[in-house]
GUMAR-907718 format. One line per field, with one value per residue (C-alpha): residue number from 1; residue in one letter; x, y, z. Coordinates in Angstrom, 2 decimals. Layout:
<rozas>
nr: (NUM  ...) $
rest: (a  ...) $
X: (X  ...) $
Y: (Y  ...) $
Z: (Z  ...) $
</rozas>
This chain:
<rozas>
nr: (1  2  3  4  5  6  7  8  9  10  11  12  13  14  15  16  17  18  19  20  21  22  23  24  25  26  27  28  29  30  31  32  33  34  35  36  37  38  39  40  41  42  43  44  45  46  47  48  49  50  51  52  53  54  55  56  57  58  59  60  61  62  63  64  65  66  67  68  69  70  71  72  73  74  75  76  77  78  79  80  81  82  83  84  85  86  87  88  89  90  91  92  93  94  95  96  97  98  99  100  101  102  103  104  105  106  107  108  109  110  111  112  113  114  115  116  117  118  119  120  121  122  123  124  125  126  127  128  129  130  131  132  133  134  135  136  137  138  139  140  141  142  143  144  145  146  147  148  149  150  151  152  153  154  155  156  157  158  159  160  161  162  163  164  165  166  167  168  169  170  171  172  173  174  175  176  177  178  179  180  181  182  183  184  185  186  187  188  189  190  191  192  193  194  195  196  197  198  199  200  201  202  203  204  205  206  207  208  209  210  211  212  213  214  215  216  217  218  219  220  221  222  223  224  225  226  227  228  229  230  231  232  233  234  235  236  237  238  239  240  241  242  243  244  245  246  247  248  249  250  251  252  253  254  255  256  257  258  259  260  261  262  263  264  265  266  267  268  269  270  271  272  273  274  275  276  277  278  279  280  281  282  283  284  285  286  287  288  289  290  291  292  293  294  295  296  297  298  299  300  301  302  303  304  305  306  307  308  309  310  311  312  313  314  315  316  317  318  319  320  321  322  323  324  325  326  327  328  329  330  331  332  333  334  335  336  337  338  339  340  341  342  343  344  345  346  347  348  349  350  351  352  353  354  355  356  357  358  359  360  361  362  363  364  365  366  367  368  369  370  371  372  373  374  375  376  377  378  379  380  381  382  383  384  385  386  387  388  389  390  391  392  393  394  395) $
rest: (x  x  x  x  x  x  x  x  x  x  x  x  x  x  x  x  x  x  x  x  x  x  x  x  x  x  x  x  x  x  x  x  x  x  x  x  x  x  x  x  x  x  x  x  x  x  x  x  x  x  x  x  x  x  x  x  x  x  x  x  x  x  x  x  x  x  x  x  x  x  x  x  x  x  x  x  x  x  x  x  x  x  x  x  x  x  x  x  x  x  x  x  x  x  x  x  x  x  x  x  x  x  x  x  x  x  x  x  x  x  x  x  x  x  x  x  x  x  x  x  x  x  x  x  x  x  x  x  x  x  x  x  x  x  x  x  x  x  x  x  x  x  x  x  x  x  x  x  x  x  x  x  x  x  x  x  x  x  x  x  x  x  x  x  x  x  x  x  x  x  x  x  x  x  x  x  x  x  x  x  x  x  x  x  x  x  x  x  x  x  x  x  x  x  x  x  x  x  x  x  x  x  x  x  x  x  x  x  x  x  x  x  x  x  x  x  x  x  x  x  x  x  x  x  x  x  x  x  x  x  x  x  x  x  x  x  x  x  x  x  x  x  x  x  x  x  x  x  x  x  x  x  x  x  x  x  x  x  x  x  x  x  x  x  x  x  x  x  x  x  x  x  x  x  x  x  x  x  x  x  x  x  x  x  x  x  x  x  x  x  x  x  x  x  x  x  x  x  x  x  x  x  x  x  x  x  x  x  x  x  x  x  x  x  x  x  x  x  x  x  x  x  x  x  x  x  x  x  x  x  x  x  x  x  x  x  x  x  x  x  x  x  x  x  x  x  x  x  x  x  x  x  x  x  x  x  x  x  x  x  x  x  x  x  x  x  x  x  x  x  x  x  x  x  x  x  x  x  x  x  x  x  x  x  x  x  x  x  x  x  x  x  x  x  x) $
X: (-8.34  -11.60  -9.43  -12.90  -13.56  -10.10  -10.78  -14.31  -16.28  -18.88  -19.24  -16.88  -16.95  -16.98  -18.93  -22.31  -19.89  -18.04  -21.73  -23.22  -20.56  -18.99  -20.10  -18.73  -15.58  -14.77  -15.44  -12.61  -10.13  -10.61  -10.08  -7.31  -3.72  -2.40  0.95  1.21  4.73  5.47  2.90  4.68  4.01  0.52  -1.34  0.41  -0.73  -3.99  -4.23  -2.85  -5.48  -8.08  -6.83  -6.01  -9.38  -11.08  -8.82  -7.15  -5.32  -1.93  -0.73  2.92  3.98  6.90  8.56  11.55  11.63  12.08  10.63  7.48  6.89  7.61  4.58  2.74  3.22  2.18  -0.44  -2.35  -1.76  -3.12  -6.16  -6.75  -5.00  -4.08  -5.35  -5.27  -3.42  -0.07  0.79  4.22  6.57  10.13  11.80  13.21  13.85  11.76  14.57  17.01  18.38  17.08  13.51  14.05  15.19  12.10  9.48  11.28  11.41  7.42  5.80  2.69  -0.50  -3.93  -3.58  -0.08  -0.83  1.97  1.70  5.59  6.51  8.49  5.61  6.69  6.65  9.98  11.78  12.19  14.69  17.60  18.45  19.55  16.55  14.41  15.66  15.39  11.97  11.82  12.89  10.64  7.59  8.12  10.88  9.92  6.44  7.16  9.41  6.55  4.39  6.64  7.35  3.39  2.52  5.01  4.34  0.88  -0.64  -4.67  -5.07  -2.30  -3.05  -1.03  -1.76  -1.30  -2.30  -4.47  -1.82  -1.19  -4.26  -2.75  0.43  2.53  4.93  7.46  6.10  2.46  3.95  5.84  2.91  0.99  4.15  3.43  -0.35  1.13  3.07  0.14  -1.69  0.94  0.92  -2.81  -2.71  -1.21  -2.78  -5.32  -4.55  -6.71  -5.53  -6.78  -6.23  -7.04  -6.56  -4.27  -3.98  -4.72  -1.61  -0.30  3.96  5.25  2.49  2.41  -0.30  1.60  4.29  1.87  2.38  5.79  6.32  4.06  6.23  9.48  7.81  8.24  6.02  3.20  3.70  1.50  -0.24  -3.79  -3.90  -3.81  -7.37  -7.43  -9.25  -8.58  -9.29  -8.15  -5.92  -8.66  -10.79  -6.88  -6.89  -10.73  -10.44  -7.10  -8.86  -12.11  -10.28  -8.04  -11.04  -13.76  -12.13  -11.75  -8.89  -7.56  -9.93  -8.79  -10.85  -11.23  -13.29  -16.55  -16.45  -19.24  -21.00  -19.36  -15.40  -15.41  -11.98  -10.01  -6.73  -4.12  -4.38  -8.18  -7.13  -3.89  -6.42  -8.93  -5.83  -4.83  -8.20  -8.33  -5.67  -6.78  -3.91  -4.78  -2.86  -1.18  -0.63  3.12  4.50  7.95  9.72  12.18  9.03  7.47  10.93  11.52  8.13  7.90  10.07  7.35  4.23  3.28  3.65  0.64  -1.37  -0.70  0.90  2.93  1.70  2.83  0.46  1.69  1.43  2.31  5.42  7.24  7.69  5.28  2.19  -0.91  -3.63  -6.20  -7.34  -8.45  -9.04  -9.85  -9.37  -11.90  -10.98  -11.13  -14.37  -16.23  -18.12  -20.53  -23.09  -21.66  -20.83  -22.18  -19.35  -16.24  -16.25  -14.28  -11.61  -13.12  -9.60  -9.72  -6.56  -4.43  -0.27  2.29  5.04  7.43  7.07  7.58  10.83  11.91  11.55  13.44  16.18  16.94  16.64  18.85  21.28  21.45  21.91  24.62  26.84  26.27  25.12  22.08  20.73  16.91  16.05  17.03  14.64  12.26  12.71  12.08  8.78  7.42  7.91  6.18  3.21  3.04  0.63  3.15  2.15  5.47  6.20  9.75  9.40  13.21  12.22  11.51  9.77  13.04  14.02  11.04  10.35) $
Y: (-6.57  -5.21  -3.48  -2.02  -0.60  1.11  2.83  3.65  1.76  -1.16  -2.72  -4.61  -1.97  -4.25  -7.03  -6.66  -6.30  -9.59  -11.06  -10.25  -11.37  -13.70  -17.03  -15.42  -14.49  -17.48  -19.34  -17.13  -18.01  -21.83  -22.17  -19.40  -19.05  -16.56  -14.86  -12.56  -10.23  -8.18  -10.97  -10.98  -7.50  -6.05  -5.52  -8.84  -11.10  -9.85  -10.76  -13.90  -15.01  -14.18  -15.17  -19.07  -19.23  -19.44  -22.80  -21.11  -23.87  -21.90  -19.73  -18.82  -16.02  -13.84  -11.21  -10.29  -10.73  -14.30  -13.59  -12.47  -14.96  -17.76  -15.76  -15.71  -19.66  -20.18  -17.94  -19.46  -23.29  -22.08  -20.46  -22.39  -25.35  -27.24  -26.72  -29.22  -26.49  -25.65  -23.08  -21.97  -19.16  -17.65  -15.41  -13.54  -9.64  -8.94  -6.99  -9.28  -11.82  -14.98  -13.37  -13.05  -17.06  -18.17  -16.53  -17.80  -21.13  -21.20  -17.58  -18.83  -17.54  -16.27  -13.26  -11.06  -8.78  -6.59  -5.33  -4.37  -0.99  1.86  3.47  5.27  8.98  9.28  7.13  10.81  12.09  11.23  10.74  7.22  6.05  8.00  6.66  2.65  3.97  5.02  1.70  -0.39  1.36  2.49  0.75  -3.27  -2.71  -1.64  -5.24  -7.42  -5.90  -6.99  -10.18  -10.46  -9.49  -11.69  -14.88  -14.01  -12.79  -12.59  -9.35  -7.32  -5.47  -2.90  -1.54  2.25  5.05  7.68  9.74  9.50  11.91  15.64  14.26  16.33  13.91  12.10  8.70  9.50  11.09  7.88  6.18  8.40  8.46  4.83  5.09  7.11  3.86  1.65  3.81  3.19  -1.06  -0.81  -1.15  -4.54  -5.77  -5.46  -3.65  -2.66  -0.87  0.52  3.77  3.12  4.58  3.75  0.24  -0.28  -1.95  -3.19  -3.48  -0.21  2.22  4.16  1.90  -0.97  1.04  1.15  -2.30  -2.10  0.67  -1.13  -4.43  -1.99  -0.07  3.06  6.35  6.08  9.56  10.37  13.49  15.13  17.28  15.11  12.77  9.46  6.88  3.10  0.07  -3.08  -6.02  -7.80  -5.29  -4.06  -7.62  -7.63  -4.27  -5.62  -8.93  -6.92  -4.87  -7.68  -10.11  -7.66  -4.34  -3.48  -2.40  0.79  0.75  2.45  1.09  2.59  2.89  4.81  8.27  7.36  7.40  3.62  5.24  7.30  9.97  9.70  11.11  8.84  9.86  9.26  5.66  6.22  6.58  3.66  1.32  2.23  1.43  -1.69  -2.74  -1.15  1.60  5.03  7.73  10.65  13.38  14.67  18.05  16.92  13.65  14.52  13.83  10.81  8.97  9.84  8.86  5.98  4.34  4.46  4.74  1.48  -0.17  1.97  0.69  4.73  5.09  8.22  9.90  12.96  14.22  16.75  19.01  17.52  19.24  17.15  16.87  14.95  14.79  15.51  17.96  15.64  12.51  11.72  9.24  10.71  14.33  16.55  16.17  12.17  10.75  8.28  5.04  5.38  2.41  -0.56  -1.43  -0.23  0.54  0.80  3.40  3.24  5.76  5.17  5.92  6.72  6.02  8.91  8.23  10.94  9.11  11.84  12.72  8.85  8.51  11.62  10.23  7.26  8.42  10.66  8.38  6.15  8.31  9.39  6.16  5.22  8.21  7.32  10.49  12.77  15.25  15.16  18.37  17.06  14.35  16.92  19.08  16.38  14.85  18.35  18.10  14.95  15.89  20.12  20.30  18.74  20.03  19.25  20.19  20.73  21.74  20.71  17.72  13.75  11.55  10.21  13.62  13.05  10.24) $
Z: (19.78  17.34  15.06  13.74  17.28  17.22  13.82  14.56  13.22  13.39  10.22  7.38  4.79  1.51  3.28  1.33  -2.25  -1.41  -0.61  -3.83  -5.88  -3.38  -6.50  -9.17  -7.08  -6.55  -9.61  -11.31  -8.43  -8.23  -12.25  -11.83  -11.54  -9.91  -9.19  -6.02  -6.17  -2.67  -1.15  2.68  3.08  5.08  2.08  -0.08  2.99  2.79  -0.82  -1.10  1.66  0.01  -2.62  -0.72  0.87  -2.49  -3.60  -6.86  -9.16  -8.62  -6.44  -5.84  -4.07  -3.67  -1.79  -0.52  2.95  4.08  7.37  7.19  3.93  6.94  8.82  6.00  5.28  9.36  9.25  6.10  7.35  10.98  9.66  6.14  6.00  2.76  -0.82  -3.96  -6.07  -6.53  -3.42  -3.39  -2.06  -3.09  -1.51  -4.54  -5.01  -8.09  -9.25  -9.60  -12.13  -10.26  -10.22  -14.25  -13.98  -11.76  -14.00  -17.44  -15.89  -15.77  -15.39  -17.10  -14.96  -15.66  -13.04  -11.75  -8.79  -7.58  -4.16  -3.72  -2.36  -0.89  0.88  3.47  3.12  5.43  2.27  0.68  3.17  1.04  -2.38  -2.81  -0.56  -2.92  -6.34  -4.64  -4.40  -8.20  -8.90  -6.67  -7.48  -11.16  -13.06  -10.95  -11.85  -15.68  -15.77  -14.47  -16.79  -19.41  -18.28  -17.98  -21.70  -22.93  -20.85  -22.03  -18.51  -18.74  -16.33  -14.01  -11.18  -9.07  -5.82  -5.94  -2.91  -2.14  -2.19  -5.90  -6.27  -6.32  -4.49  -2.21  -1.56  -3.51  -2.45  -3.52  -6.86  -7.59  -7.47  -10.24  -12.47  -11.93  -13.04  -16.10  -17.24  -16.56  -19.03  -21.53  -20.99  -20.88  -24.63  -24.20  -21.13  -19.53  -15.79  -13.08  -9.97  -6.82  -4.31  -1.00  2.44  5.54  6.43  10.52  11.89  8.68  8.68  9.68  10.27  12.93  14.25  14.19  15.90  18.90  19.63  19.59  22.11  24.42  23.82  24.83  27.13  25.06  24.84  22.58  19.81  17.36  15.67  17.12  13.69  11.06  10.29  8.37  6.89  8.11  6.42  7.99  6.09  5.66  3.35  2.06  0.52  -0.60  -2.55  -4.62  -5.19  -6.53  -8.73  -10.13  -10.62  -11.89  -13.20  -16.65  -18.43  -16.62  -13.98  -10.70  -7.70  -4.36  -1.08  -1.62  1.34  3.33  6.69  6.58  6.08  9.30  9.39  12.85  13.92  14.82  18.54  18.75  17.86  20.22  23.02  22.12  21.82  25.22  26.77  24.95  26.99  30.19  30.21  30.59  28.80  30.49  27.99  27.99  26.85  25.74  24.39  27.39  29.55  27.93  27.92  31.39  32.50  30.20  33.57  36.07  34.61  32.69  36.09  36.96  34.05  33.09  29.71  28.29  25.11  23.18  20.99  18.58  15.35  12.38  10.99  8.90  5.15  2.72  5.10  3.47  4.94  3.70  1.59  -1.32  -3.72  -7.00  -8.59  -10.04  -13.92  -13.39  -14.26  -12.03  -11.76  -8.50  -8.94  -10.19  -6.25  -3.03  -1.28  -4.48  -6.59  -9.93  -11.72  -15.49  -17.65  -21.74  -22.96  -22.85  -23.11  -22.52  -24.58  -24.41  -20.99  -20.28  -22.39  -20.76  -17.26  -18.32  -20.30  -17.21  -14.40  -16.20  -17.05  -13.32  -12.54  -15.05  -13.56  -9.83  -9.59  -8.58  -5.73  -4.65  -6.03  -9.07  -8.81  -7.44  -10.50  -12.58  -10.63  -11.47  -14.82  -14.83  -12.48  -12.85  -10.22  -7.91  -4.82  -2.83  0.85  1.81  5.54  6.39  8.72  8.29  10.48  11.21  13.42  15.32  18.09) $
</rozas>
């Protein structure tokens, strides 16, 4: 399936950047070590094949789910083969004390990219879900830093969102409380990072939940309201590797809005996956309907859809990968554009965040408005929805 086609487009968005400094690329990588955390997910895959294709000296990956590192292994030796360098993967939660053993044990590489994540939006619906994701995508990434600078780590990079540009959500505003720590380790490494747009298909989406309900024989739901950009893994994992390789210290990398980066709503794509696989949808009115129907259709090469309103908390009117006050880099590349950062550290604000998290934490205790409440103080222009319903209440 032309997962281009699907998100309406014809041509490889970073294809004529990777051209130009496809030599240079890869001169870093094969004299390079590199260590790839959250490297079984969508986005991690991605990376670490680019990252394999170009013969580094080390790479070593890890994640936390042993299953799709297994997929990962499979899918590199199917499509790459074997390497002279050291290629390795553990499946270790980065937050735990064995993940502290395996990088004291060695820990010694030229690059660290960390791709882990909460990133779903729905992860907000309750409190403890929402401070695993505090942890994952604040407090992990501080700790690799750290483990970085002091194992003497030549360049870090973390993948951060679109959404972390005037968030309304708590996932998106995890991710620029993130950026504000970055800013603070900038000063003793050098980081990169990069904002980019939906990944087509990638673990989770709704996208990739299209190929599930077709596997079960399930309606296919989605929202008609709400347009997108797309990037597939592919360009997920060139971006990351651009940024890591080639941005300077506090760089934010992400894809240039052009004629290239076409928007589409999820049931546009709905529709085009459907034809793909010679089904035709039949537009439903109710879940009631599209379960019912969802019985005798398919056998009809006729597939039940419900296309609806988007109504649910933390979903963003619009994208964007940059604000107003941040100040931009247009013509290094022709189709990345770069977040230029000064250094500018909110100490207090960080210690604040910290000291309370912690001490939430240390009484087993906390609501989410509290967490709210405190989000805003970090980010005042915290543009949070509360509508009342998840993703979760919805098929």
């Amino acid at each position: 399936m032309d997962i281009l086609q699907l998100i309406g487009r014809k041509n490889k968005l970073f294809e004529a950047d990777i051209k130009v400094h496809e030599l240079e690329l890869s001169k870093i990588v094969v004299n390079s070590s590199f260590l790839v955390v959250g490297g079984a997910g969508s986005i991690g895959q991605a990376v670490t094949k680019e990252i394999f294709k170009r013969k580094p000296l080390k790479l070593h990956v890890v994640d936390i789910s042993e299953n799709n590192m297994v997929e990962l292994v499979r899918d590199i030796r199917s499509s790459y083969g074997y390497i002279d360098g050291d290629f390795q993967t553990f499946a270790l939660d980065i937050g735990s004390v064995e993940y502290d053993a395996f990088i004291e044990a060695d820990g010694k590489y030229d690059y660290v990219l960390n791709l882990s994540a909460l990133k779903h939006v729905r992860s907000e619906k309750d409190p403890f879900t929402l401070m695993r994701m505090i942890n994952v995508n604040v407090f992990n990434t501080v700790k690799t830093i750290d483990q970085s600078i002091k194992k003497g780590t030549k360049k870090y990079f973390c993948v951060s969102t679109d959404k972390a540009a005037n968030p309304v959500n708590m996932m998106g505003a995890s991710k620029r409380i993130m950026e504000m720590y970055l800013m603070q380790k900038s000063k003793e490494i050098k980081i990169s990072t990069a904002r980019f747009a939906n990944v087509a298909f990638s673990d989770g989406s709704l996208l990739h939940g299209f190929n599930q309900r077709i596997q079960k024989q399930q309606p296919i739901v989605a929202p008609n309201d709400i347009k997108r950009y797309f990037v597939t893994p592919q360009e997920s994992g060139e971006l990351c590797l651009m940024s890591c390789i080639f941005g300077e210290n506090r760089d934010v990398f992400f894809p240039k809005l052009s004629e290239n980066l076409h928007l589409i709503t999820f049931a546009d794509i709905a529709i085009k996956y459907l034809n793909e696989l010679g089904l035709k949808p039949y537009l439903c009115s109710s879940e009631e309907e599209a379960r019912d129907l969802a019985k005798t259709l398919p056998e009809k090469k006729i597939w039940p859809c419900l296309f609806t309103t988007s109504d649910t908390t933390g979903e963003k009117d619009f994208e964007e990968f940059f604000t107003e006050k941040e100040v931009l880099e247009m013509n290094r590349f022709e189709n990345l554009g770069i977040i230029k950062n000064d250094l500018s550290i909110q100490e207090d604000l960080l210690n604040h965040f910290s000291q309370t998290i912690n001490k939430m934490k240390s009484e087993m205790k906390w609501t989410k408005s509290e967490i709210v409440d405190l989000f805003h103080t970090m980010i005042p222009d915290f543009g949070h929805k509360e509508t009342g319903k998840y993703l979760d209440a919805k098929m």
